[in-house]
PAZAPA-4460 file (N, C-alpha, C; in steps of 0.05 Angstrom, whole numbers, plus 32768, in hexadecimal, padded with zeros to 4 digits):
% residues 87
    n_x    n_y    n_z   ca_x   ca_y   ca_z    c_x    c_y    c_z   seq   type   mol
   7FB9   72AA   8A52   7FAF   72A5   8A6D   7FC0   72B3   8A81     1      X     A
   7FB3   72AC   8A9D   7FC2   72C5   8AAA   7FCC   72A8   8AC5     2      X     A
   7FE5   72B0   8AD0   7FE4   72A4   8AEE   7FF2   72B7   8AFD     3      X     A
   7FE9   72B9   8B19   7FEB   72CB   8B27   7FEF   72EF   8B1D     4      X     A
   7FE3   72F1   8B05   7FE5   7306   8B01   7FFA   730B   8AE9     5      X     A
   8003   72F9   8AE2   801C   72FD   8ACA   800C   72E8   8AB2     6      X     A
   800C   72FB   8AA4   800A   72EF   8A84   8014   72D6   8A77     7      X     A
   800D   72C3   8A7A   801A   72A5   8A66   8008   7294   8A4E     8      X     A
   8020   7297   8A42   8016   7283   8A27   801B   726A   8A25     9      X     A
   8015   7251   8A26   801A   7238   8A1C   8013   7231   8A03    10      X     A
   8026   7230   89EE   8023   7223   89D5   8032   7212   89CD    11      X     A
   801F   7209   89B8   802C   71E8   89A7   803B   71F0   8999    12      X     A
   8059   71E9   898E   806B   71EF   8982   807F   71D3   897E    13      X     A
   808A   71CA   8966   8094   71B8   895E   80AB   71B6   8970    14      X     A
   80B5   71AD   8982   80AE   7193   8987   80A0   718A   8999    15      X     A
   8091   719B   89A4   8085   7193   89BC   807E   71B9   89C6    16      X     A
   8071   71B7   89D9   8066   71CF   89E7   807C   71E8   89FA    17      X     A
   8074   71F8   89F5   8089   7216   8A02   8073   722F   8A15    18      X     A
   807F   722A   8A24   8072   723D   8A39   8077   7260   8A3A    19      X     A
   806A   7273   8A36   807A   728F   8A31   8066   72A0   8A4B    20      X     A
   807D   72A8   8A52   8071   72C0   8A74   8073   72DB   8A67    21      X     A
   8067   72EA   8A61   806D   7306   8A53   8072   7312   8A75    22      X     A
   808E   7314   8A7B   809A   7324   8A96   809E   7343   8A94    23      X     A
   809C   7347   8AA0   809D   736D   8A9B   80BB   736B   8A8C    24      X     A
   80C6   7367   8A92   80E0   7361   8A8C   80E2   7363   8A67    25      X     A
   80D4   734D   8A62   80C7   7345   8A42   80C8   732C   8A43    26      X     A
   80CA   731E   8A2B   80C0   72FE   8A2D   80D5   72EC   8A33    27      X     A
   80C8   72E8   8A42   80D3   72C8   8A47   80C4   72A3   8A3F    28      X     A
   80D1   7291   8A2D   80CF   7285   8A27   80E2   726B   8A2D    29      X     A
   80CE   725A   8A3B   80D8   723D   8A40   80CB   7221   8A2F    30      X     A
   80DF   7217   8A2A   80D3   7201   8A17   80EA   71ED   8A14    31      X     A
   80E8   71DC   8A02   80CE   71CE   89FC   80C8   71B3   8A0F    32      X     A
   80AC   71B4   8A12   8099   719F   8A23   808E   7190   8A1A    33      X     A
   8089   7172   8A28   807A   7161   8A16   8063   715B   8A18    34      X     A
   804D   716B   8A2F   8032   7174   8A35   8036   7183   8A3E    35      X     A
   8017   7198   8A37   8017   71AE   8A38   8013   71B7   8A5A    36      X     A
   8007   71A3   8A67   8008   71A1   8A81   8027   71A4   8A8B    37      X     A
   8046   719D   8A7E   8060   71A2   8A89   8064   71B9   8A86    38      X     A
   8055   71BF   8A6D   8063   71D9   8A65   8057   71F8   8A84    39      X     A
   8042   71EE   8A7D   8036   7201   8A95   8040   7200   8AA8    40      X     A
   8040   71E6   8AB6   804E   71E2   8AD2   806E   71F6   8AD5    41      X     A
   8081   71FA   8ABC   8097   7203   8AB7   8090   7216   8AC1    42      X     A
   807F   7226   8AAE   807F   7248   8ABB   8070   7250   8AD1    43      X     A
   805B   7241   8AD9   8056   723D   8AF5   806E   7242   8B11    44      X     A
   8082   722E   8B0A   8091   7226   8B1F   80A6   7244   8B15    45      X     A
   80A4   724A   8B05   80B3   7266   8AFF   80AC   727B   8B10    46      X     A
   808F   7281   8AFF   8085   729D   8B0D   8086   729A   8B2F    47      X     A
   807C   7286   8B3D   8083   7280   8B5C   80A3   7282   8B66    48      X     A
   80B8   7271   8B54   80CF   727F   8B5D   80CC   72A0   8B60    49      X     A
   80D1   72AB   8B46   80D7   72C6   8B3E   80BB   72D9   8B52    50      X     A
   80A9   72CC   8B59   808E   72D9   8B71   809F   72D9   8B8D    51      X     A
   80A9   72BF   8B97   80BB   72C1   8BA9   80D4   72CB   8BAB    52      X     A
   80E4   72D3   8B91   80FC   72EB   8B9C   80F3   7301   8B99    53      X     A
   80DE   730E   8B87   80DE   7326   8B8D   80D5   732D   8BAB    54      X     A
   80C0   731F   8BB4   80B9   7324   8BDA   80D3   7324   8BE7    55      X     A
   80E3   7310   8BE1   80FF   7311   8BEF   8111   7325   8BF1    56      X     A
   810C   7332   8BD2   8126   7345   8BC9   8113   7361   8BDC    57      X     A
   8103   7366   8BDB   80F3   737B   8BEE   80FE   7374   8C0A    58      X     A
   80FD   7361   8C17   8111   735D   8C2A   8127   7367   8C30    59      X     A
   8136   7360   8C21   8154   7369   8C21   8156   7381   8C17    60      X     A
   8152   7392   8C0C   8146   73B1   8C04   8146   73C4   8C1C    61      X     A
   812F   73AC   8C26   812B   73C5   8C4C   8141   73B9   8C60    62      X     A
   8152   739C   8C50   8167   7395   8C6D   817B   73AD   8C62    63      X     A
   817B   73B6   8C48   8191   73C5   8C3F   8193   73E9   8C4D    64      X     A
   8178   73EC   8C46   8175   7407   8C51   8175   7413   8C69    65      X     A
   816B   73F6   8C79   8175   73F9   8C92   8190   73F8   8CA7    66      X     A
   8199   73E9   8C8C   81BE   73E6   8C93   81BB   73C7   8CA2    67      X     A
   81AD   73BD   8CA2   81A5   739E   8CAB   81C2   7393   8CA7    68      X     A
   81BF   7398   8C8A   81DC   7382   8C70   81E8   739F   8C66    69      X     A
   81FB   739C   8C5B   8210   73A8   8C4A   8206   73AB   8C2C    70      X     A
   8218   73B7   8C1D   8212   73A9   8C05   8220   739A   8BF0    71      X     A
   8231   738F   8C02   8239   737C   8BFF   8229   7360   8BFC    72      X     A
   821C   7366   8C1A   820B   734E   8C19   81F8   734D   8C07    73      X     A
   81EC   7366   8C0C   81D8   7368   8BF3   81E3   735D   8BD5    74      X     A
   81F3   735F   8BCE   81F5   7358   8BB5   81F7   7340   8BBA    75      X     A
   8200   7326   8BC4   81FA   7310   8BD3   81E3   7305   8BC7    76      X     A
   81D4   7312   8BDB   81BD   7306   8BE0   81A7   730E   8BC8    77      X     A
   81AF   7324   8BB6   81A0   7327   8B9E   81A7   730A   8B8B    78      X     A
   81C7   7312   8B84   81C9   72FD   8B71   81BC   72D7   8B79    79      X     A
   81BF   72D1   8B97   81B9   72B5   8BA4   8197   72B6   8B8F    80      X     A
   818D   72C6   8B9D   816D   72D2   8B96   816E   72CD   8B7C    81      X     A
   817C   72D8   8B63   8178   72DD   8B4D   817A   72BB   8B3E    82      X     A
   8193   72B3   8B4C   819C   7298   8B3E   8187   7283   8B40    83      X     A
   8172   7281   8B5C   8162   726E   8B67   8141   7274   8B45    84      X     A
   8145   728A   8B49   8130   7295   8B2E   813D   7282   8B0E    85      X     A
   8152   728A   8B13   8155   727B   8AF7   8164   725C   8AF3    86      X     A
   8167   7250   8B0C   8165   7236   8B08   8152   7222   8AFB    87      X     A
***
């Protein structure tokens, strides 16, 4: 099935249910869930993080090129960005 445009699988798997986002990246897999309704909600609340830093990181890209921030800051504000994705 698809949400917002990215590829996900929800399957049944002992002990309970695992959610997989095929990311450009390659796969990512979260599990295990104890309805298949958690499991979804997981990568749901994923792809919307990871939807909202990349819009962000385009942000800071043009604050960069413009000399807005440093890159100092930039690296900052990538990794803040990056960590909020994989919490």
């Amino acid at each position: 099935m698809e949400y917002l445009g990215q590829c996900v699988e929800i399957m049944e798997h002992d002990p309970g249910w695992i959610s997989i986002w095929w990311h450009e990246g390659g796969m990512i897999q979260l599990g295990y869930f104890i309805t298949p309704t958690e499991a979804w909600q997981a990568v749901v609340d994923l792809i919307q993080r990871d939807l909202a830093v990349r819009s962000l990181l385009c942000v800071l890209d043009e604050w960069r090129n413009v000399t807005y921030i440093d890159d100092l800051e930039y690296a900052l504000g990538v990794n803040a960005l990056v960590s909020f994705v994989l919490a």
